[in-house]
TIMAR-552278 format. One record per residue: residue in one letter; x, y, z of N, C-alpha, C, O in turn. Coordinates in Angstrom, 1 decimal, decimal comma. Each point is the difference from the previous one (the first is absolute). Example, Ala and Ser with C-alpha at 12.3 -4.5 7.8 and 13.67 -1.06 7.14 Angstrom:
<rest->A; nX->13,2; nY->-5,7; nZ->7,8; caX->-0,9; caY->1,2; caZ->0,0; cX->0,9; cY->1,2; cZ->0,0; oX->1,0; oY->0,0; oZ->0,7>
<rest->S; nX->-1,4; nY->1,1; nZ->-1,4; caX->0,9; caY->1,1; caZ->0,0; cX->-0,8; cY->1,1; cZ->0,8; oX->0,5; oY->1,1; oZ->0,1>
# end
This chain:
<rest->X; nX->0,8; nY->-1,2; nZ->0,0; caX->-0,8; caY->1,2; caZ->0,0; cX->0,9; cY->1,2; cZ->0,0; oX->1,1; oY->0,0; oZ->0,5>
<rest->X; nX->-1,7; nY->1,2; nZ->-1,1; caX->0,9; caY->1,1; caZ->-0,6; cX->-0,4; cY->0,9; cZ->1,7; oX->-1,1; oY->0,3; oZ->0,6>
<rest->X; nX->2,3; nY->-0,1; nZ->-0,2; caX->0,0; caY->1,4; caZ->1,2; cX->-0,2; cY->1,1; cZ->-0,3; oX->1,0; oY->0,5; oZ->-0,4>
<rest->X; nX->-2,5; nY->0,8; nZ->0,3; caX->0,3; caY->0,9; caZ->-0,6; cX->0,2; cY->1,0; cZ->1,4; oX->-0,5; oY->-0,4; oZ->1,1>
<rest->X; nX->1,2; nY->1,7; nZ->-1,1; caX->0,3; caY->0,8; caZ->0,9; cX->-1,2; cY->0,8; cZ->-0,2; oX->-0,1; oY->0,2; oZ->-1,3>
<rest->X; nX->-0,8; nY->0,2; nZ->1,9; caX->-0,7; caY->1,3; caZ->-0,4; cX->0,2; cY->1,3; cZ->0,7; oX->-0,4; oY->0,0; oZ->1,1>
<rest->X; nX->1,0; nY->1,1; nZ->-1,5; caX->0,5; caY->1,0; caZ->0,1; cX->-0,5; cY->0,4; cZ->1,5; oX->0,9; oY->0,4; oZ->0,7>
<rest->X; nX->-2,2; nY->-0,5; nZ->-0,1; caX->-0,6; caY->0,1; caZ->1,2; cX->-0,3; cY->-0,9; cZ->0,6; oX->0,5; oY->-0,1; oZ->1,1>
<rest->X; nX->-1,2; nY->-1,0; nZ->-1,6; caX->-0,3; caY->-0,9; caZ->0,8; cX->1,5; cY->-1,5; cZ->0,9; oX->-0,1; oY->-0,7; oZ->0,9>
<rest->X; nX->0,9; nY->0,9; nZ->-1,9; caX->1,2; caY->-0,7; caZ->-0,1; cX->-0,1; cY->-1,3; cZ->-0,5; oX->-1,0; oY->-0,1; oZ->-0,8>
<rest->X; nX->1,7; nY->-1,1; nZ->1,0; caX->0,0; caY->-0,8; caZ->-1,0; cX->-0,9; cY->-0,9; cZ->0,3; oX->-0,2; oY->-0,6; oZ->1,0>
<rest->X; nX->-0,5; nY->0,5; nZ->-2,4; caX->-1,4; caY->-1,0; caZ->0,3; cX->-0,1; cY->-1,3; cZ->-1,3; oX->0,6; oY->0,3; oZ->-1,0>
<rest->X; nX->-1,2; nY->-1,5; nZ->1,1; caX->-0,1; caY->-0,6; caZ->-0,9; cX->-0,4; cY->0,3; cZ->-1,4; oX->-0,9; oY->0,9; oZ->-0,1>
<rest->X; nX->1,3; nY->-1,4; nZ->-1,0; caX->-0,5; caY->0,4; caZ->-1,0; cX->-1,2; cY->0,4; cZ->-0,3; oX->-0,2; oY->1,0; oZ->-0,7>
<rest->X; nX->-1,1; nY->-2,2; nZ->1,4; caX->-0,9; caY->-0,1; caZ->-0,6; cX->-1,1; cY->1,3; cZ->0,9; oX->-1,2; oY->-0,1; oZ->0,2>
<rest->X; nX->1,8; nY->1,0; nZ->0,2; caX->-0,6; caY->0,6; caZ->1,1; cX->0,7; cY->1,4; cZ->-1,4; oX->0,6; oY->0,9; oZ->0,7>
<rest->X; nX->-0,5; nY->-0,7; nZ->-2,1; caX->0,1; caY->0,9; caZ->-0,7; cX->-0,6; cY->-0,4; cZ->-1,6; oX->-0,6; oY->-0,9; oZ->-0,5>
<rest->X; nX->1,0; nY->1,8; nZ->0,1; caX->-1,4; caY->0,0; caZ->-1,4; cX->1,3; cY->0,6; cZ->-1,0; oX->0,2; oY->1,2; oZ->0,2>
<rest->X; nX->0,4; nY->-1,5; nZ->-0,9; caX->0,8; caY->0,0; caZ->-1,5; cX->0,0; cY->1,3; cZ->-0,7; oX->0,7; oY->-0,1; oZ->-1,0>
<rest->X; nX->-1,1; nY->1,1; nZ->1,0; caX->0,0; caY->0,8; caZ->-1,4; cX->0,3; cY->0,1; cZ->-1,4; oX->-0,6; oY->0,5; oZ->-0,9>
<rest->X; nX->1,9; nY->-1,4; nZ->0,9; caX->0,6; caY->0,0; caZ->-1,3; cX->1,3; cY->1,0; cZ->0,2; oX->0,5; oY->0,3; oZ->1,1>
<rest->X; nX->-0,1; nY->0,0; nZ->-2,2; caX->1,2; caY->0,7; caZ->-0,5; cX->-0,2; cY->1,3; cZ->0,4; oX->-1,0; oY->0,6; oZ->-0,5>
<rest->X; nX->2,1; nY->0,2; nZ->1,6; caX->-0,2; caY->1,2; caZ->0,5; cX->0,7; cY->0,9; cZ->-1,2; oX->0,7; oY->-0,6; oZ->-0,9>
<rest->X; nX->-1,0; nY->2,2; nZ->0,8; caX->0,4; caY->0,8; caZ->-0,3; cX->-0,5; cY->0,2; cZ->-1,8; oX->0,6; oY->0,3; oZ->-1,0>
<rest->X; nX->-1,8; nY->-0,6; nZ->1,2; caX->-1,0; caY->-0,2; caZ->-1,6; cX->-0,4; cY->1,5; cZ->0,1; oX->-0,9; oY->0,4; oZ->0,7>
<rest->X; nX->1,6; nY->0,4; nZ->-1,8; caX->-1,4; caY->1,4; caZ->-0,3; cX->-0,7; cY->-0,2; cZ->-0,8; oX->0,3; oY->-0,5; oZ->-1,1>
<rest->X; nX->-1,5; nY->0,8; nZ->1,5; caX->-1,4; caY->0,3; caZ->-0,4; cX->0,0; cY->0,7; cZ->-1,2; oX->0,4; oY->1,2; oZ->0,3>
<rest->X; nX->-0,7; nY->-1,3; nZ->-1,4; caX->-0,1; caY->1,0; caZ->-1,5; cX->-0,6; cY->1,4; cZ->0,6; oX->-0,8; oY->-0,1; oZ->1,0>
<rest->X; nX->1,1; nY->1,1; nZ->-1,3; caX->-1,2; caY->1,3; caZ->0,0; cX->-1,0; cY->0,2; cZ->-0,8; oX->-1,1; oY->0,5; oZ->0,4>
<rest->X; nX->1,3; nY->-0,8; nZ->-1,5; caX->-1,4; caY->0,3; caZ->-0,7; cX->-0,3; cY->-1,5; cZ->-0,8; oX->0,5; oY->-0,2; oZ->-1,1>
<rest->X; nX->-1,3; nY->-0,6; nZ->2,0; caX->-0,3; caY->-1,0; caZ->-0,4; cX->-0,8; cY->-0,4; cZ->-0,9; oX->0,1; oY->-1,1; oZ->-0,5>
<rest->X; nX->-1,4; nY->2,6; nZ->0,2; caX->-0,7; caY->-0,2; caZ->-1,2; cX->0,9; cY->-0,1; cZ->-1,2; oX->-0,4; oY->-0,8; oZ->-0,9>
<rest->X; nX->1,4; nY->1,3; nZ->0,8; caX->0,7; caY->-0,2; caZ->-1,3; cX->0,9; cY->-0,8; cZ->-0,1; oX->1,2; oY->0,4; oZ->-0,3>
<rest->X; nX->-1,4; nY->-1,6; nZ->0,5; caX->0,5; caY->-1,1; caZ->0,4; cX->-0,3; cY->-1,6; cZ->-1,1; oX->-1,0; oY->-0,6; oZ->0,1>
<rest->X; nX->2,0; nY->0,0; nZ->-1,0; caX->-0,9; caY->-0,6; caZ->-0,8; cX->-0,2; cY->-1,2; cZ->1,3; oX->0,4; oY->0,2; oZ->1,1>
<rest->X; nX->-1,2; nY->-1,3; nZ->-1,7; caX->-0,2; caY->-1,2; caZ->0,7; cX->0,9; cY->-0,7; cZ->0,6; oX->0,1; oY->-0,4; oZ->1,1>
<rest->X; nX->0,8; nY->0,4; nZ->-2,5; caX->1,2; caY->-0,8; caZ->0,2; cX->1,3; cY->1,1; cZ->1,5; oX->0,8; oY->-0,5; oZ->0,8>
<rest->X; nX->-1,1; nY->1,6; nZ->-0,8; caX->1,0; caY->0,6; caZ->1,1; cX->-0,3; cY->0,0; cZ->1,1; oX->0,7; oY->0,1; oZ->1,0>
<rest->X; nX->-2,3; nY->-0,4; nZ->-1,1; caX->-0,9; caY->-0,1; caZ->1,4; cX->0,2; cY->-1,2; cZ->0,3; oX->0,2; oY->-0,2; oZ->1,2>
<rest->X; nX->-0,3; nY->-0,8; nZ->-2,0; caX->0,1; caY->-1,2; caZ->0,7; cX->1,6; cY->-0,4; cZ->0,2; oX->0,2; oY->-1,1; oZ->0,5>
<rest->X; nX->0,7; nY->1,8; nZ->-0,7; caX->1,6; caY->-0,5; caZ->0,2; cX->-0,2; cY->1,0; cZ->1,6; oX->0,4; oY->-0,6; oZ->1,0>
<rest->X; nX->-0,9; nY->2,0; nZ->-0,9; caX->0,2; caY->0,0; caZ->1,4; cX->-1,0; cY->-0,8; cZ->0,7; oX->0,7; oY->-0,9; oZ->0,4>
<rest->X; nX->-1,8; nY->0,7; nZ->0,1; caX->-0,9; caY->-1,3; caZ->0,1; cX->0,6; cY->-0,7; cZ->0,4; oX->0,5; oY->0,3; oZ->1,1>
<rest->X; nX->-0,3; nY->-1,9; nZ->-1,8; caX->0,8; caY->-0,9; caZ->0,4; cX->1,8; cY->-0,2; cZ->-0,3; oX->0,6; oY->-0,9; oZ->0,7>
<rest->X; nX->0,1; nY->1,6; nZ->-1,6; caX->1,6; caY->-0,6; caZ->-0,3; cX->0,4; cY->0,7; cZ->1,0; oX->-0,3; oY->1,2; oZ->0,3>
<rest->X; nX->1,4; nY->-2,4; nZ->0,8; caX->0,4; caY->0,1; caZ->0,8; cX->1,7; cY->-0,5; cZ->-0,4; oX->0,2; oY->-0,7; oZ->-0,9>
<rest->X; nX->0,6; nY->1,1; nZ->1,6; caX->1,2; caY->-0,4; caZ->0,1; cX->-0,1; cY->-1,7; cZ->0,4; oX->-1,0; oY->-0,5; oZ->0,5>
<rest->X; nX->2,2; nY->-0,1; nZ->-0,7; caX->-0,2; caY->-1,5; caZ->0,9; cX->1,4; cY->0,0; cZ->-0,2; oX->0,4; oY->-0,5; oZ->-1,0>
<rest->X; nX->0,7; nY->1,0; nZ->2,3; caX->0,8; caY->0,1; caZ->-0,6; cX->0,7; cY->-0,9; cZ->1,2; oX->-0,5; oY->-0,2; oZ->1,1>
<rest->X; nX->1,7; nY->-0,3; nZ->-1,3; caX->0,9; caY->-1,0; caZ->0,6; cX->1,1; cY->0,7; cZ->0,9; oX->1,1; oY->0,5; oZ->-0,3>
<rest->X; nX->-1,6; nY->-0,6; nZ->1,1; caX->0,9; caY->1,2; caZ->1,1; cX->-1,0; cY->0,8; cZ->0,6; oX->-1,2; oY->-0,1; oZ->-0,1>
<rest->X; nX->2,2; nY->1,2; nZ->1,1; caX->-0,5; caY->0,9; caZ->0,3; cX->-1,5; cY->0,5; cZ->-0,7; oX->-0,2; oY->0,0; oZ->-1,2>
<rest->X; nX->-0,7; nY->0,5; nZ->2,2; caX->-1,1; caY->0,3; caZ->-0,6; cX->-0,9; cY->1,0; cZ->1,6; oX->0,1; oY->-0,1; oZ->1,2>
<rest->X; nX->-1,0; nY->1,3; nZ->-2,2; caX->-0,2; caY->0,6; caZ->1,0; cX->-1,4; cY->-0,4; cZ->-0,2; oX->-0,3; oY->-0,1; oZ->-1,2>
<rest->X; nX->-0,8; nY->-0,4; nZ->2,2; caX->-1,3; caY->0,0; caZ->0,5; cX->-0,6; cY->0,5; cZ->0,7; oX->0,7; oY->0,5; oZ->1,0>
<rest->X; nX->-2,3; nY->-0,2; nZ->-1,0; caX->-0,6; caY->0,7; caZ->1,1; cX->-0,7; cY->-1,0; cZ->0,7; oX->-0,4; oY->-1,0; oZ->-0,6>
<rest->X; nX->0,3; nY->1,3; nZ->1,8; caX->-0,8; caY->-1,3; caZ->0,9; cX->-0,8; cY->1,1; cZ->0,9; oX->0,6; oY->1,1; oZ->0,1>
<rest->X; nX->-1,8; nY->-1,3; nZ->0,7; caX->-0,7; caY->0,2; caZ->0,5; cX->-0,4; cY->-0,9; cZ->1,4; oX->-0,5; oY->-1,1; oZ->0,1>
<rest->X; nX->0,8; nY->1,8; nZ->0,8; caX->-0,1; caY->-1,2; caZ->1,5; cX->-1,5; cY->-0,3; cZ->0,3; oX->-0,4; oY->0,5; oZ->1,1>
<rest->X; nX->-0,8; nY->-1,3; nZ->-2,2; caX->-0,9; caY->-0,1; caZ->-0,4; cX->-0,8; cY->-1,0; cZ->1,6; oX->-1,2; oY->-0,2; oZ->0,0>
<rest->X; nX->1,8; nY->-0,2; nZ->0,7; caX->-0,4; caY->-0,4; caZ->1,6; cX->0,6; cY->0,4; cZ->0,8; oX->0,5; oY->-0,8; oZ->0,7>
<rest->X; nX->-0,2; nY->2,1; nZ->-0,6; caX->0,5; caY->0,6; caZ->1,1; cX->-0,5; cY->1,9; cZ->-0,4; oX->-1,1; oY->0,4; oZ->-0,2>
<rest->X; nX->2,6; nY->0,4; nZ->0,1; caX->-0,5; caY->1,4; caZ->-0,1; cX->-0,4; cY->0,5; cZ->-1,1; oX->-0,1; oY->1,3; oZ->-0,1>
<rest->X; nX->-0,2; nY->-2,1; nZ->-1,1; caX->-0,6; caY->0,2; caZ->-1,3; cX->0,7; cY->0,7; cZ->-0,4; oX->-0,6; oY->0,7; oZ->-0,9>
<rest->X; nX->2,2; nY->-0,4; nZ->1,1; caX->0,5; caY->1,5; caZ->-0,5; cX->0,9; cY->-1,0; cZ->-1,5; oX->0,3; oY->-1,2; oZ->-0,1>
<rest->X; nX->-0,1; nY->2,4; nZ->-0,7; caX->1,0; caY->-0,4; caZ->-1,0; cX->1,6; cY->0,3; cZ->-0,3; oX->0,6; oY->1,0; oZ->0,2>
<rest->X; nX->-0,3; nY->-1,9; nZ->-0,7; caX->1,4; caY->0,7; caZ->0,4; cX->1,0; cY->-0,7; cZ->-1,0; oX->-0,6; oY->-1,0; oZ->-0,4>
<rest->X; nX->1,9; nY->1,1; nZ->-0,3; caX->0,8; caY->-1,0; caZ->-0,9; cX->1,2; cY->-1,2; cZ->0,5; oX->1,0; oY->0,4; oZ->0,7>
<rest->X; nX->-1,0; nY->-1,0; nZ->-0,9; caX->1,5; caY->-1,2; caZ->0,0; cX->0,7; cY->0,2; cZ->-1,1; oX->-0,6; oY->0,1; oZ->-1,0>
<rest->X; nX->1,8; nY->-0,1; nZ->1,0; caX->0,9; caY->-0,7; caZ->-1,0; cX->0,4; cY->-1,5; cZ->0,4; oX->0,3; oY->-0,4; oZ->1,2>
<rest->X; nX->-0,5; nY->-0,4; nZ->-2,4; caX->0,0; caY->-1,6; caZ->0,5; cX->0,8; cY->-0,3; cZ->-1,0; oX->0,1; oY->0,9; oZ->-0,8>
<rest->X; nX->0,6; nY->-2,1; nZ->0,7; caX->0,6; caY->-0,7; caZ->-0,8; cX->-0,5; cY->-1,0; cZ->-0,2; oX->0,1; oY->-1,0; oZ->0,7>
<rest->X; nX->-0,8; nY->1,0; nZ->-2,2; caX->-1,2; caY->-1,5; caZ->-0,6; cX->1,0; cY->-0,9; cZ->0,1; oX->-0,7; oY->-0,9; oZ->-0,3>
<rest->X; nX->1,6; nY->0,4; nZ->0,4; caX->0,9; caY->-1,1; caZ->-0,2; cX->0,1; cY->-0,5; cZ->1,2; oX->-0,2; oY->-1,2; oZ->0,1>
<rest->X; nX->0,5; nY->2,0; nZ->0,9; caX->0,4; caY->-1,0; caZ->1,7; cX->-1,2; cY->0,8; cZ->1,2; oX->-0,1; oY->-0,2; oZ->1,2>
<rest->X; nX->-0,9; nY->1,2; nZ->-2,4; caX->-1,3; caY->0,5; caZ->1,3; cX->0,2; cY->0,6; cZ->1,2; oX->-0,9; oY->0,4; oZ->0,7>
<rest->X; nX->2,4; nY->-0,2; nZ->-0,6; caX->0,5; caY->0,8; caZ->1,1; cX->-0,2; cY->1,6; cZ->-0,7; oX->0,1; oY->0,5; oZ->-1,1>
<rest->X; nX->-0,6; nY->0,0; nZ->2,7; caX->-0,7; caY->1,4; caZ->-0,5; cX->1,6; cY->0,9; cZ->0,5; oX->0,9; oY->-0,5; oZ->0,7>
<rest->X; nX->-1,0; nY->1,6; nZ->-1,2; caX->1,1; caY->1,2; caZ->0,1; cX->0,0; cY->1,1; cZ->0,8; oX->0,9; oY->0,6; oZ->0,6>
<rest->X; nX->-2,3; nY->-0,7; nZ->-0,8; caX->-0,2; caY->1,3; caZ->0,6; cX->-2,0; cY->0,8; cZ->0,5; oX->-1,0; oY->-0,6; oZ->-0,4>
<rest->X; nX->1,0; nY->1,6; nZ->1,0; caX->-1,3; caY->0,0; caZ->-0,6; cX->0,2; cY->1,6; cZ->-0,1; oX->1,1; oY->0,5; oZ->0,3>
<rest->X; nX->-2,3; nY->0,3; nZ->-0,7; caX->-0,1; caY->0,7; caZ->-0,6; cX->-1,6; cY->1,1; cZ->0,4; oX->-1,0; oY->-0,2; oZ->-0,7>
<rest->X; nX->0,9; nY->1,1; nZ->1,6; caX->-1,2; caY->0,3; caZ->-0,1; cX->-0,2; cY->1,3; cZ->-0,6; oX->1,0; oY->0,7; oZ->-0,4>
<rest->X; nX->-2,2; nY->-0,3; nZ->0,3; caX->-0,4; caY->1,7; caZ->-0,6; cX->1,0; cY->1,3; cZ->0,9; oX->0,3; oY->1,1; oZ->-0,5>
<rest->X; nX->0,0; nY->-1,6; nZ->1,5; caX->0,1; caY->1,1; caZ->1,3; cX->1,8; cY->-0,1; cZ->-0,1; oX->0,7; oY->0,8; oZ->0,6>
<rest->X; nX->-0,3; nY->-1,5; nZ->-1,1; caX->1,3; caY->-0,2; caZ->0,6; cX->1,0; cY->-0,8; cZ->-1,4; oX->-0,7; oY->-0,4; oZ->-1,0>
<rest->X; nX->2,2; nY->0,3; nZ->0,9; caX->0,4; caY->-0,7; caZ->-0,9; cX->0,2; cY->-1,7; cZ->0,4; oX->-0,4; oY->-0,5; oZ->1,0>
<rest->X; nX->1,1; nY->-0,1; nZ->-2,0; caX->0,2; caY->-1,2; caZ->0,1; cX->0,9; cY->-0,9; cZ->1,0; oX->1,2; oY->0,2; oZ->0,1>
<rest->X; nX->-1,9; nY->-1,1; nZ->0,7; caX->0,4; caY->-0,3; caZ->1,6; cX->1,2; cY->-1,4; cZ->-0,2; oX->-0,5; oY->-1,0; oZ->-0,4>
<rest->X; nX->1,5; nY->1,0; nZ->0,5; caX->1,1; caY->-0,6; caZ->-0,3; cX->0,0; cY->-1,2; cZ->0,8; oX->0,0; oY->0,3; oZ->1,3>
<rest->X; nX->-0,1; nY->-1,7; nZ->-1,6; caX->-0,1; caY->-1,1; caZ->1,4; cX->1,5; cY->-0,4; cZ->0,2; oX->0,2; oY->-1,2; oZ->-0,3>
<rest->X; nX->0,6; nY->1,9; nZ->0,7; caX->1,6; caY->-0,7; caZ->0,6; cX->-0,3; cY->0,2; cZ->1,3; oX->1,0; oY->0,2; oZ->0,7>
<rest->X; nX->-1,9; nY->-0,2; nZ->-0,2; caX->0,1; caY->-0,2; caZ->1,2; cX->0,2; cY->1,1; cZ->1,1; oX->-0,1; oY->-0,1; oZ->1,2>
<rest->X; nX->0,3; nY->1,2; nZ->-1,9; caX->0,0; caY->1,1; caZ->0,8; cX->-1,5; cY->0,9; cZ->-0,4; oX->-0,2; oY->0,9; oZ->-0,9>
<rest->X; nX->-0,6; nY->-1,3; nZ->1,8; caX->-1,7; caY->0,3; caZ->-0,5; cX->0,0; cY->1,6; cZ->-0,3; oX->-0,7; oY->0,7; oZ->-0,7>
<rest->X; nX->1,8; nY->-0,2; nZ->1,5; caX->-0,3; caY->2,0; caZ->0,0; cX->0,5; cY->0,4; cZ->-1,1; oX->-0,3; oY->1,1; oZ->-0,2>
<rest->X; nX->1,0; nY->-1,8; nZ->-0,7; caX->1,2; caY->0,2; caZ->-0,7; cX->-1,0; cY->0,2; cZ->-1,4; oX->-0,7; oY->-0,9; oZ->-0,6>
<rest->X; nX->0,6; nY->2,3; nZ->0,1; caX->-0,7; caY->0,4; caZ->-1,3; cX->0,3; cY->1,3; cZ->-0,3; oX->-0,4; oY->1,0; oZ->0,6>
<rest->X; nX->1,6; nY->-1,4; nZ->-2,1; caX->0,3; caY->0,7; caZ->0,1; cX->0,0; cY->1,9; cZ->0,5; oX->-0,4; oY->1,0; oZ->-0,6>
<rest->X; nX->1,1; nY->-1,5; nZ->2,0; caX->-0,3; caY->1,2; caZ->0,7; cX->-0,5; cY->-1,3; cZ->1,4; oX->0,3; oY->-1,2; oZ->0,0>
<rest->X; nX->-1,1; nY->2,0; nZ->0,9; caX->-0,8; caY->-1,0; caZ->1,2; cX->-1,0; cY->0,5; cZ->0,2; oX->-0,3; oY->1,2; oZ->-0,1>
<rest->X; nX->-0,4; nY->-2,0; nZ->0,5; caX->-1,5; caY->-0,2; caZ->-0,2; cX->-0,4; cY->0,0; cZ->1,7; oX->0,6; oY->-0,7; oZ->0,8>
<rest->X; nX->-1,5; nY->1,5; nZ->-0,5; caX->-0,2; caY->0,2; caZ->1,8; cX->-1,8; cY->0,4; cZ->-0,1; oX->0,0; oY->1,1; oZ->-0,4>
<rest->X; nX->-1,1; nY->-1,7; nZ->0,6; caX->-1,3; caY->0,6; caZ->-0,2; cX->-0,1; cY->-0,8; cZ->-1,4; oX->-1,3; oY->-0,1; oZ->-0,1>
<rest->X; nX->1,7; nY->-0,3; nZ->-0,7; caX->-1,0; caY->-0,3; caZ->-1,3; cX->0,9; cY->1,7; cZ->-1,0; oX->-0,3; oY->0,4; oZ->-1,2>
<rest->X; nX->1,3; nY->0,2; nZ->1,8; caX->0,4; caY->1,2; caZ->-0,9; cX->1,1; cY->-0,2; cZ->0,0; oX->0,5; oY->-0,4; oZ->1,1>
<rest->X; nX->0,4; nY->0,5; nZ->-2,3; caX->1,2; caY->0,2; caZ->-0,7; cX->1,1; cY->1,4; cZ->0,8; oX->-0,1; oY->1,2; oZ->0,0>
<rest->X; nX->1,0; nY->-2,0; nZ->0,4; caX->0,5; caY->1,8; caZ->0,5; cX->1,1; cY->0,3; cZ->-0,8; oX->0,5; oY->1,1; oZ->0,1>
# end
């Protein structure tokens, strides 16, 4: 079973979060002018790439909040996580250690 950290709640089993898919997708702006074919590549074409990979996950039985991992599809070990409020949280083991340190949920 996959260990996920959740940014608040801390580390919880997998099945206690909900998948998003591939993080850092923009959204078209003007979607009316959009053919089928561009609409349906942002839609469904997704990356599937071998290695490193950034996802969004949602702590979907717990604080419902959203937030990103960097994971490695090959060995599923996650890198890091990643929320709206803050940058990307480094796991060597030193939990404060982002770039910069992290005291409250803020970046100093």
């Amino acid at each position: 079973m996959l260990l996920i950290e959740c940014p608040w709640c801390g580390p919880r089993a997998e099945t206690e979060f909900s998948c998003g898919g591939e993080a850092d997708i923009a959204r078209p702006l003007d979607t009316e002018k959009l053919t089928d074919k561009e609409w349906g590549d942002y839609l469904f074409m997704r990356k599937n790439p071998r290695g490193v990979h950034r996802e969004q996950w949602m702590h979907a039985q717990g604080c419902r909040r959203w937030f990103m991992a960097q994971r490695d599809t090959v060995s599923y070990e996650i890198q890091g996580y990643d929320t709206f409020e803050r940058p990307l949280l480094a796991l060597d083991g030193n939990e404060g250690q982002v770039q910069g340190q992290v005291q409250g949920g803020k970046t100093q």
